[in-house]
N, C-alpha and C positions, 0 to 999 in steps of 0.2 A: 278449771278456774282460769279468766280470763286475766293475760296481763293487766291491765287495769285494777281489776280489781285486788291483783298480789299486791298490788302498788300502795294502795288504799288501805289494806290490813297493815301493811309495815308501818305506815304514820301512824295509826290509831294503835298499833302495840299490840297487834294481837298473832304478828307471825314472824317465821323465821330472818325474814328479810329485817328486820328491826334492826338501825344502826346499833352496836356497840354504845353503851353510857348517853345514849338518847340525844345525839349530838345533831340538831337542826340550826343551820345561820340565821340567825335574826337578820333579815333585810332593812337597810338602814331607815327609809321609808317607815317603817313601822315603831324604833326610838322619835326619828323627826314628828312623827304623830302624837306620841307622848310628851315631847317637849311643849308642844303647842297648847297644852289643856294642861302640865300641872310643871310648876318651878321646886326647886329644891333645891334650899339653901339651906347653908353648913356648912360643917366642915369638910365632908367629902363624901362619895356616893361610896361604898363596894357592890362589884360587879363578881360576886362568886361561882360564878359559871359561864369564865370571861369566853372558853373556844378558840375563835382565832380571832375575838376583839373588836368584832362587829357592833354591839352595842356599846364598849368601852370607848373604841374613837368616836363615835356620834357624839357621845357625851365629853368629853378631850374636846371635840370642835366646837363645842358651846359654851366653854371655857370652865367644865366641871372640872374636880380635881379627883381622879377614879381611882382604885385602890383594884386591880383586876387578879383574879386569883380564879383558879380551875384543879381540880383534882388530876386530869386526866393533862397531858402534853399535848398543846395542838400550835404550839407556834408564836404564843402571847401571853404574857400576864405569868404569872410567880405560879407554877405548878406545883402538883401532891396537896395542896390544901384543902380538908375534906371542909365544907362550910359546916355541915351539919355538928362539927365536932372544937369548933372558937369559939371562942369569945373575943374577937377583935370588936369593939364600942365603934361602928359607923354611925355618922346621921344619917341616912340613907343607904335603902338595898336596891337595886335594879338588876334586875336580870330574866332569863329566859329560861328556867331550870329542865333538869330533866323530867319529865313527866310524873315517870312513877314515881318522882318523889317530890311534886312538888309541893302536898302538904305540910311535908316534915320544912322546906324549904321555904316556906309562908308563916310556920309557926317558930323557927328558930330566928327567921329575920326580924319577924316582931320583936324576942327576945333580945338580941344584939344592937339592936336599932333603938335612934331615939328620936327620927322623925318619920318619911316612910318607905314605904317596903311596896314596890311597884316589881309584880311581875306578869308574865305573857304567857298566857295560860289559853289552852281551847275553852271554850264558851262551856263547855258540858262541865266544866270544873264546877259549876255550880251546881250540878247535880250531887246528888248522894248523902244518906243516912249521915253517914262518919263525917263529911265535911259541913255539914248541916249545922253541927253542933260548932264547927271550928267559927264559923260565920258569925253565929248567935254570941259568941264571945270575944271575938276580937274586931279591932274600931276599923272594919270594911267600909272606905268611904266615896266608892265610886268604881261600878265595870265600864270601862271605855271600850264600847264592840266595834270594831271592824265594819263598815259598813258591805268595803268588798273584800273579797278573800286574799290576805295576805300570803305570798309564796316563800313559802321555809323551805332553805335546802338543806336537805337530808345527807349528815354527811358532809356539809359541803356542797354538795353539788345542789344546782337550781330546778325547780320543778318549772312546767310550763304556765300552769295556773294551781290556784290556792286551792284544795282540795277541803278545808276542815276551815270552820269558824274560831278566829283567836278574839281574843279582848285582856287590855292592860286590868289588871284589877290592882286596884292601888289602896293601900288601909297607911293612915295615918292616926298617931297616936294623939294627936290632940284632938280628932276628929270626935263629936257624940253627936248621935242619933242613926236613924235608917240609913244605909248606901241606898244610892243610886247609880243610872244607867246615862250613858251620853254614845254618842260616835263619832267614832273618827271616820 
C-alpha cells in the first residue's frame, strides 16, 4: 500500500492511522465561508466539539457570543462535556463533529437548539439508508459544498491539499419545505 493511499484511508476512517476521537482543525477559511451565506442571531452559538477553538474564535471575531465545550482536552473551551448527553438550550449549534458520530450530533443539536444547527460534514454524509430517513424529518435547509477542497488538519497538523469533499449543512427550525444546495 502506497503512502498516499494510508493517508487517504485514515481521513475517511477506515484504518489504523485514524486520529484518536476524530479530531480534524476546521481551517478558518471554511467558518468565514459560512458567515458569508447564513447569520445567526441569538442568544448565543454552542460550539460542542470546540478542539483547540478554531471555529469558536472565527465566530468570537464576528462578535458572536460562543459557548465552546469538547469532551476530549485540547487546549480550549470548558472540557469532559459529552454534547451527546445535555441539555444546555442554545440558539445555535455550529461545529465540526466527529464523524462517526455525527448523526447522533445533527439529531441532538436539533433537539437542544431553537434556531440552527450548522455542521461540516463530508459531502457523502448525504448518502445512506439510515440518514435518509434523518433528512426526510428534520427541517434540512440548505448543503453549502465546497466548491474547492477544504484542507483539514488531522490532528492538528495541516495537509498539503484537501483530499475529500466537505459542505456546511445547515437545518433551521423555522425552515419548511425542500433543502437546497449553493457554494461556497
Amino acid at each position: 500500500m502506497t503512502q498516499s493511499h494510508s493517508k487517504v484511508q485514515s481521513i475517511v476512517g477506515v484504518s489504523e492511522g485514524r486520529p484518536d476521537d476524530d479530531f480534524y482543525r476546521t481551517p478558518s477559511s471554511a467558518v468565514e465561508a459560512l458567515l458569508k451565506v447564513e447569520e445567526f442571531h441569538g442568544n448565543y452559538i454552542w460550539e460542542p466539539a470546540c478542539g483547540d477553538g478554531s471555529i469558536s474564535e472565527v465566530l468570537r471575531n464576528h462578535g458572536y457570543r460562543v459557548y465552546s465545550t469538547d469532551l476530549i482536552e485540547r487546549g480550549y473551551g470548558i472540557t469532559g462535556i459529552n454534547f451527546l448527553n445535555t441539555l444546555e438550550k442554545p440558539t445555535h449549534v455550529i461545529t465540526n463533529p466527529p464523524y462517526k458520530l455525527a448523526q447522533q450530533f445533527v439529531e441532538h443539536g436539533l433537539k437542544v437548539s431553537s434556531g440552527k444547527v450548522a455542521m461540516l460534514l463530508k459531502l457523502a454524509f448525504l448518502e445512506g439508508g439510515k440518514r435518509k430517513g434523518m433528512f426526510l424529518r428534520t427541517p434540512l435547509k440548505k448543503v453549502y459544498v465546497f466548491s474547492n477542497r477544504i484542507t483539514m488538519g488531522r490532528n492538528g497538523d495541516e495537509y498539503k491539499s484537501g483530499m475529500m469533499a466537505f459542505a456546511w449543512f445547515v437545518w433551521d427550525h423555522e425552515y419548511k419545505g425542500e433543502p437546497t444546495i449553493g457554494w461556497l
